[in-house]
C-alpha positions as protocol buffer text, in pm:
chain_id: "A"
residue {
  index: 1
  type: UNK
  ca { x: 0 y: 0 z: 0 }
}
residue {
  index: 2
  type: UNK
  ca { x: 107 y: 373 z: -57 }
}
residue {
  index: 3
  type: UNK
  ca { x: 235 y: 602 z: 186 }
}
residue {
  index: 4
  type: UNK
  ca { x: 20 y: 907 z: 262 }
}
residue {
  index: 5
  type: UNK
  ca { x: -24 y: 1195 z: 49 }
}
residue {
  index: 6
  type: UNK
  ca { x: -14 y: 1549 z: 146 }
}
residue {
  index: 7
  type: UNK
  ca { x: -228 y: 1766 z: 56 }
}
residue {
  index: 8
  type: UNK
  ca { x: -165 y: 2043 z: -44 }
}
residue {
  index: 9
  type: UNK
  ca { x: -307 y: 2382 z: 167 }
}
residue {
  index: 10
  type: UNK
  ca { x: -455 y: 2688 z: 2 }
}
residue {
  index: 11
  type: UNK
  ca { x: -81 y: 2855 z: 28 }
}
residue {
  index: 12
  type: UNK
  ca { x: 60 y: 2598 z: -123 }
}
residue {
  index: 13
  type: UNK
  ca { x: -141 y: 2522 z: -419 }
}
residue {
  index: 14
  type: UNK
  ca { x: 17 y: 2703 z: -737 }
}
residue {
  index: 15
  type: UNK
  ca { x: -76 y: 2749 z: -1096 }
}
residue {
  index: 16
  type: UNK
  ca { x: -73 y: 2384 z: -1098 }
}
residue {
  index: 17
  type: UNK
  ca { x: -355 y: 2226 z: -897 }
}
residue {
  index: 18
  type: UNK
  ca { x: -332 y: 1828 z: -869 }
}
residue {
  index: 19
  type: UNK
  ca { x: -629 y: 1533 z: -776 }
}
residue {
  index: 20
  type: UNK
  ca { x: -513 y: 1274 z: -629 }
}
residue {
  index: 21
  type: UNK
  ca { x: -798 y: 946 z: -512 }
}
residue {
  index: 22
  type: UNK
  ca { x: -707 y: 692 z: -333 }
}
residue {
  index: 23
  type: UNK
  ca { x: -912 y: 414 z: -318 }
}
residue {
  index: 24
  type: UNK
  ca { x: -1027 y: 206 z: 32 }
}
residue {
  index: 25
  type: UNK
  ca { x: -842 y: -29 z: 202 }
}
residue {
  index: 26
  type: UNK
  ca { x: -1161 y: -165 z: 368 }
}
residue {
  index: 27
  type: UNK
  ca { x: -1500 y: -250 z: 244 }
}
residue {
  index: 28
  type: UNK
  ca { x: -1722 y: -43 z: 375 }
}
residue {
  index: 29
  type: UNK
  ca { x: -1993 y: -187 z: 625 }
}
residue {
  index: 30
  type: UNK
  ca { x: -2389 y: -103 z: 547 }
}
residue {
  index: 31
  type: UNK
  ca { x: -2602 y: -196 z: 792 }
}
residue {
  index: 32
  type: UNK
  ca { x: -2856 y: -217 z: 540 }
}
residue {
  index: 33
  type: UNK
  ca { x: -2721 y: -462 z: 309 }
}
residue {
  index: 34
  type: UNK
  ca { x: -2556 y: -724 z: 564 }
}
residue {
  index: 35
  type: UNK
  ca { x: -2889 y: -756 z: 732 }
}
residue {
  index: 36
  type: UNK
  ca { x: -3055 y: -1099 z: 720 }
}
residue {
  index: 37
  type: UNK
  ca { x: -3326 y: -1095 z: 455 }
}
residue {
  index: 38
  type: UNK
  ca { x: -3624 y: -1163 z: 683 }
}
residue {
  index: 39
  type: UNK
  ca { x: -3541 y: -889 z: 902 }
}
residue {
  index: 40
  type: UNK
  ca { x: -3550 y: -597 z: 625 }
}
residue {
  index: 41
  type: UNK
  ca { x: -3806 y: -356 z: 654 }
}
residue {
  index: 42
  type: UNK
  ca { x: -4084 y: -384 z: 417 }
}
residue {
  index: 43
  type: UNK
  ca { x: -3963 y: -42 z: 217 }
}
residue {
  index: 44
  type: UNK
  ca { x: -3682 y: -256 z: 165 }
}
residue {
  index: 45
  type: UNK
  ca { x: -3647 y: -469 z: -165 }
}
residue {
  index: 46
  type: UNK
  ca { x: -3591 y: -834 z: -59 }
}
residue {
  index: 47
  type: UNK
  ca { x: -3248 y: -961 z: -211 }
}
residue {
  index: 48
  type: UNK
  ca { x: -3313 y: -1269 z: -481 }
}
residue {
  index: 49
  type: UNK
  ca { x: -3175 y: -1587 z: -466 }
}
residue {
  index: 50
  type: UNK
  ca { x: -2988 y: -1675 z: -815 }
}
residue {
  index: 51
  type: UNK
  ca { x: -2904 y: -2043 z: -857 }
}
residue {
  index: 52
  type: UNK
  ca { x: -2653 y: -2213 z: -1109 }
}
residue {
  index: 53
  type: UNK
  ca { x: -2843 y: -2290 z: -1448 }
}
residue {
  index: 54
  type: UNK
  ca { x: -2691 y: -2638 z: -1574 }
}
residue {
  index: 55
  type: UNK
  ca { x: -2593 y: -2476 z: -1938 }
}
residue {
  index: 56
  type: UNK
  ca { x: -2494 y: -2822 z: -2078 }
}
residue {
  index: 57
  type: UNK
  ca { x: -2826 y: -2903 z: -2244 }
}
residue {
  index: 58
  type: UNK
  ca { x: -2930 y: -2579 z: -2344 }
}
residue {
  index: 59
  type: UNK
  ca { x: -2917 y: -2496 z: -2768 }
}
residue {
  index: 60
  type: UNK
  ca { x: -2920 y: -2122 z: -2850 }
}
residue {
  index: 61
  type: UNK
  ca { x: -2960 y: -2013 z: -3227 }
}
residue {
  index: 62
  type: UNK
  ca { x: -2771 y: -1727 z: -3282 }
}
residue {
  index: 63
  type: UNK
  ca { x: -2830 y: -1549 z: -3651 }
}
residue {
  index: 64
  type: UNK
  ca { x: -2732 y: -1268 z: -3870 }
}
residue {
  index: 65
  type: UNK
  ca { x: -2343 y: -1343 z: -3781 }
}
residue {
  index: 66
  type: UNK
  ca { x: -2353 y: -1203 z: -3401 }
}
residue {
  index: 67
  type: UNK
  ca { x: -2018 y: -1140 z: -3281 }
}
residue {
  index: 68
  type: UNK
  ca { x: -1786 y: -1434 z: -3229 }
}
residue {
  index: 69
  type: UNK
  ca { x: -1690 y: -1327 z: -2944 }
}
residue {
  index: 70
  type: UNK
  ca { x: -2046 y: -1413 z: -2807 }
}
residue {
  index: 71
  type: UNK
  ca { x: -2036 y: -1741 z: -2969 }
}
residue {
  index: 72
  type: UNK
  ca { x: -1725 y: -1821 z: -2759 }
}
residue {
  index: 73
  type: UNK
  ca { x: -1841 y: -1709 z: -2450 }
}
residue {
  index: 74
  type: UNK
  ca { x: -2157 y: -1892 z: -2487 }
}
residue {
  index: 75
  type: UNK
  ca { x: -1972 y: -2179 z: -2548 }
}
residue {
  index: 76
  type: UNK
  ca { x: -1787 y: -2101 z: -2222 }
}
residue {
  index: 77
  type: UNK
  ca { x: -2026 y: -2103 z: -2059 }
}
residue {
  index: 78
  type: UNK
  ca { x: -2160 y: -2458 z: -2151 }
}
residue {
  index: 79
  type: UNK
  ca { x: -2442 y: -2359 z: -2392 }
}
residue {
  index: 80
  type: UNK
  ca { x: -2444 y: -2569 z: -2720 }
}
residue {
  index: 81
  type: UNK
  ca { x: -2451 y: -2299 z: -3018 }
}
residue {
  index: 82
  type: UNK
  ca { x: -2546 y: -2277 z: -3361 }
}
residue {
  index: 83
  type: UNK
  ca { x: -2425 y: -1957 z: -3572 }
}
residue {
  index: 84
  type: UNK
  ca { x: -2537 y: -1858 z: -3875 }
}
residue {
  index: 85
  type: UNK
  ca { x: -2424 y: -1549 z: -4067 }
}
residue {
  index: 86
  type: UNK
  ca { x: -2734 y: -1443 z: -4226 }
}
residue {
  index: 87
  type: UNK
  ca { x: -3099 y: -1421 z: -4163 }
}
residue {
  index: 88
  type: UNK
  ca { x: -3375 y: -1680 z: -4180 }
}
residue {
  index: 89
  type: UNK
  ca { x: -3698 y: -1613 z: -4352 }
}
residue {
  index: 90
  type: UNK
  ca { x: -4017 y: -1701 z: -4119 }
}
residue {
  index: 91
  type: UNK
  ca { x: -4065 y: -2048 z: -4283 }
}
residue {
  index: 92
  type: UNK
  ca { x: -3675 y: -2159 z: -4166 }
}
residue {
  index: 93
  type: UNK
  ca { x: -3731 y: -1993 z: -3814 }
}
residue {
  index: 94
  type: UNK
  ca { x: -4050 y: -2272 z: -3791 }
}
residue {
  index: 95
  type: UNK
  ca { x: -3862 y: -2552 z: -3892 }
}
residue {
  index: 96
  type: UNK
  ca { x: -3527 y: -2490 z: -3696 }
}
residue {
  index: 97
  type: UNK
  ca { x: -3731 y: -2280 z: -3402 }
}
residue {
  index: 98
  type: UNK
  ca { x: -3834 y: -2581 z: -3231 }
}
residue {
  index: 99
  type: UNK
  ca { x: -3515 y: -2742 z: -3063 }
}
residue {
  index: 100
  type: UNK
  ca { x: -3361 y: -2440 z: -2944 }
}
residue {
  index: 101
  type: UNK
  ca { x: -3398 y: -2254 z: -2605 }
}
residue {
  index: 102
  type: UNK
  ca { x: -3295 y: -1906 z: -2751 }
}
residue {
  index: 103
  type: UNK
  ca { x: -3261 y: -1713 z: -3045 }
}
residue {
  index: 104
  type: UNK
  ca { x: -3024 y: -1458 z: -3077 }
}
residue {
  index: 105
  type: UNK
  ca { x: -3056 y: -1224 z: -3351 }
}
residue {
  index: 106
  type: UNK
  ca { x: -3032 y: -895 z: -3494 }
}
residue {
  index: 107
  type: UNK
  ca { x: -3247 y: -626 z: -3721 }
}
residue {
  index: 108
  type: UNK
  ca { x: -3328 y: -850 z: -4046 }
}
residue {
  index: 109
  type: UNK
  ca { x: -3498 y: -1119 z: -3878 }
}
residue {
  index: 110
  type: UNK
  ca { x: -3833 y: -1111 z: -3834 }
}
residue {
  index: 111
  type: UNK
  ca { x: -3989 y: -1290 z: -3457 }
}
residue {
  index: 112
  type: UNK
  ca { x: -4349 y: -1326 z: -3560 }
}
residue {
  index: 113
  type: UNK
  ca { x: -4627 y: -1476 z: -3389 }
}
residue {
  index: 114
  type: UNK
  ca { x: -4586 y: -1826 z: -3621 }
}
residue {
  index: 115
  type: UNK
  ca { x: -4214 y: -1814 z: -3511 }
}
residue {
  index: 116
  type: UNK
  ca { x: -4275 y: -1773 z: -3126 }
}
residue {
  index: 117
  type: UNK
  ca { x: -4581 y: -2116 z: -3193 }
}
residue {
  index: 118
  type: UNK
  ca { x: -4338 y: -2336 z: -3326 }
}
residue {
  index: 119
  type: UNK
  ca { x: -4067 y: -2244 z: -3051 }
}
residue {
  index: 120
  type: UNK
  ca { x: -4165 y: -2490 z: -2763 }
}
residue {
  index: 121
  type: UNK
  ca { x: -3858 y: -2504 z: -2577 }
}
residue {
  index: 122
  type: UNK
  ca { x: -3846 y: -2127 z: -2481 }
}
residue {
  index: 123
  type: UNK
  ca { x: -3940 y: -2091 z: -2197 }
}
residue {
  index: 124
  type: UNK
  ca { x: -4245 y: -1797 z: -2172 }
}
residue {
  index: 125
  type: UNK
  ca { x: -4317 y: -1582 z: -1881 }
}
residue {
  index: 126
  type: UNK
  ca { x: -4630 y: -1754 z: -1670 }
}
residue {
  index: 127
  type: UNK
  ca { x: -4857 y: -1381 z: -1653 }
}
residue {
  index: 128
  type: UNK
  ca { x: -4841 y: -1129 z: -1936 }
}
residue {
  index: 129
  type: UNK
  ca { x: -4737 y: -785 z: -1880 }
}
């Protein structure tokens, strides 16, 4: 760790004026957020519980050549991945739709309400908005 800095006092300061930030050597305790969840107040948004998603078995299409740097990091993650470079018209997006979890896509492809039909393993929210 660095020594101390001095700064500098209103005498001292010249044409030349100088920030300096240091960052903390601690973390910082909030009361607030190291509570235990059932103890919160009610104003207080209840933290959510993420668990681990099992990747391995989970196909995402990804069109309209998407950076391959996603590709890779999908496929770091686990996720099985198809990518194609162009588009697909709505009839292809029916036929291939149906065995992936995701699509991943850009401007020229069109998600209609055929395409979303014939995709039965995405998952859809249980209430609408």
């Amino acid at each position: 760790m660095a020594g101390p800095v001095s700064i500098p006092t209103a005498n001292q300061v010249s044409s030349r004026h100088v920030a300096v930030s240091i960052s903390p050597t601690t973390t910082a305790y909030n009361p607030r957020l190291h509570a235990r969840a059932d103890s919160l107040p009610q104003h207080i948004r209840q933290p959510k519980v993420l668990h681990p998603v099992d990747n391995e078995d989970l196909k995402l299409l990804i069109l309209e050549n998407i950076s391959q740097d996603a590709v890779r990091t999908f496929k770091a993650q686990g996720f099985h991945v198809d990518h194609y470079t162009g588009a697909m018209s709505e009839d292809e997006l029916v036929e291939k739709i149906g065995s992936y979890h995701a699509i991943g896509i850009r401007s020229k492809t069109k998600i209609t309400r055929r395409v979303i039909g014939a995709a039965s393993k995405v998952r859809r929210p249980s209430t609408t908005i």
